[in-house]
C-alpha positions in Angstrom: 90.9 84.0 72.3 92.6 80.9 74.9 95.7 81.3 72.8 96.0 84.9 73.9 94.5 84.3 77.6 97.3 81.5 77.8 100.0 83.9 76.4 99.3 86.1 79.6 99.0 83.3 81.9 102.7 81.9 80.8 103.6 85.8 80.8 102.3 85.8 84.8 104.6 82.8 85.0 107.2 84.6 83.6 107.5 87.4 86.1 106.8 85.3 89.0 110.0 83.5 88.1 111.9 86.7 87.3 110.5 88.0 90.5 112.4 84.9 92.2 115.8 86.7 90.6 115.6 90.1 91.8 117.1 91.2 95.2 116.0 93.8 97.3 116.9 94.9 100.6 116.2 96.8 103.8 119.1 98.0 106.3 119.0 100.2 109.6 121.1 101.6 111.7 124.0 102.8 108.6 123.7 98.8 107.4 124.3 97.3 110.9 121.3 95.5 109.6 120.4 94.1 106.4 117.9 92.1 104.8 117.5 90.6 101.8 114.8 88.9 99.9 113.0 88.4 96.4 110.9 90.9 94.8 108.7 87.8 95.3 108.9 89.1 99.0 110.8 85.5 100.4 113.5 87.0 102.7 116.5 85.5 101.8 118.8 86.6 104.1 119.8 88.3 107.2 123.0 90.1 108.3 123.6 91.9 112.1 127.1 93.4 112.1 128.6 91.8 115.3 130.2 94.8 116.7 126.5 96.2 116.7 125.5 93.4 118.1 127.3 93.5 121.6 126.2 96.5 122.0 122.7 96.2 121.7 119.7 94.7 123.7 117.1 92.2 122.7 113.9 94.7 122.6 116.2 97.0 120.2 117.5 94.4 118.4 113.8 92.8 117.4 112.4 95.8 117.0 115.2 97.2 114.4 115.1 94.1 112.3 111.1 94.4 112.0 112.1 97.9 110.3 114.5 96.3 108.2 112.5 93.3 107.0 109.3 95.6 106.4 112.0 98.0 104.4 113.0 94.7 102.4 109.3 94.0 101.7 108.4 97.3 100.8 111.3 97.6 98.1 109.8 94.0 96.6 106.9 95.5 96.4 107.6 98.3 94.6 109.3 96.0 92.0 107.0 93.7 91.6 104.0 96.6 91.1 106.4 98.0 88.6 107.0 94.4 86.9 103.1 93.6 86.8 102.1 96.8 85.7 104.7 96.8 82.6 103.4 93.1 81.7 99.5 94.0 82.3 100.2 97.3 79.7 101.7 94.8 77.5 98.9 92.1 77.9 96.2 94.6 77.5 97.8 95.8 74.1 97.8 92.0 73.2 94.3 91.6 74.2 93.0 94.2 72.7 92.7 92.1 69.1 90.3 89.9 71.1 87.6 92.3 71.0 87.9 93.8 67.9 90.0 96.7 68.7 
């Protein structure tokens, strides 16, 4: 039974650090803005075209890359749901010897 409980707990580990490698990212304005981060949801980076840039004010500016980063986290959400849910399916199957099934 702490065999197959620590199987899923170095499983966990497994997609957290597989998390770490996927990219996502959230743009605005046709990609004047992007963001990146891990599915993990660490933002990564952050890239204002500078042409966009001179033409826009500060409220505008904030307000757009709040879109973007929320965008960004949304995405890394969505793929790390999808990457949970896969390995819970797969742990559950494993699990399922425990109790007699």
């Amino acid at each position: 039974m702490f065999d197959k409980l620590f199987a899923a707990q170095q499983k966990a580990e497994e997609i957290k650090k597989r998390l770490d490698t996927i990219s996502v990212f959230g743009e605005v304005e046709n990609g004047a803005i992007k963001i990146t981060a891990t599915a993990n949801k660490a933002i990564t980076g952050v890239a204002i075209d500078d042409e966009f840039l001179k033409n826009t004010d500060k409220e505008a500016l904030e307000e757009l890359l709040l879109t973007a980063i929320n965008k960004a986290l949304a995405n890394a959400e969505e793929v790390s749901a999808t990457e949970m849910q896969a390995s819970a399916q797969d742990m559950l199957g494993g699990l399922g010897g425990m109790f007699g099934q």
